[in-house]
N, C-alpha and C positions, 0 to 999 in steps of 0.2 A: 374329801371323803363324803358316802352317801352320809344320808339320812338315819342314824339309827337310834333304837329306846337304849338309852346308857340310864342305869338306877344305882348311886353309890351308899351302901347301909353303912352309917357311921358314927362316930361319935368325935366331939371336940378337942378329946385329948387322946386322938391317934395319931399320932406320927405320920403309919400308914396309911390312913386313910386319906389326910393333908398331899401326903406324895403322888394319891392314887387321883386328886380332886385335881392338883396341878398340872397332872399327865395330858387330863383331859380337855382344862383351861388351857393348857399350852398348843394343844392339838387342833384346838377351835370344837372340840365335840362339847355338842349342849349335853346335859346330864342333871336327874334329879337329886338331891342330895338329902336322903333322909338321917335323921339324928334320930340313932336309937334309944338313946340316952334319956329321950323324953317322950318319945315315941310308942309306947308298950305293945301298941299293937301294931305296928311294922315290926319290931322287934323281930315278936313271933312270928312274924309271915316272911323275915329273913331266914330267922331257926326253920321252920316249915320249910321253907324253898332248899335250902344249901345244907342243913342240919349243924349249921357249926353256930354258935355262941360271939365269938370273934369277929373283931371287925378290921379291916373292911371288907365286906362281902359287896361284888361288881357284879351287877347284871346287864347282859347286853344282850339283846333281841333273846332275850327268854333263856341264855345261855350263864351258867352261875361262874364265876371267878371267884376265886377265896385268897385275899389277901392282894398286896402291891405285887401285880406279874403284869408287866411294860409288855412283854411278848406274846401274851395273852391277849393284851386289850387289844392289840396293833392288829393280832391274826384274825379276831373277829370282828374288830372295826374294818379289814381292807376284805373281807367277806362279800 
């Protein structure tokens, strides 16, 4: 796979966001992995970006995912 800006907004006691972190360690995609939990203002510049609260929220090259979607990440990481 190229090269791409993967940002995972999350928190410690998501499920999904663990699932969504895994996806991308398993794939070999590097990714930032912000904890909103502590973060207040990433938080809001997740909310800002994607407008949902929930986590996890995926961005990849500028493009917002909402929640663990495997089919999602795969169609804009083979982009």
């Amino acid at each position: 796979m190229s090269t791409h800006s993967v940002t995972v907004y999350s928190t410690p006691s998501c499920p999904y966001c663990v699932m969504a972190k895994n996806y991308f360690k398993k794939n070999g995609v590097e990714f930032n992995d912000i904890d909103v939990s502590i973060d207040t203002s990433a938080a809001n510049e997740m909310v800002r970006k994607s407008g949902q609260m929930g986590v996890p929220v995926v961005e990849i090259d500028n493009q917002i995912v909402i929640g663990f979607q495997p089919d999602a990440f795969e169609e804009l990481l083979s982009a």
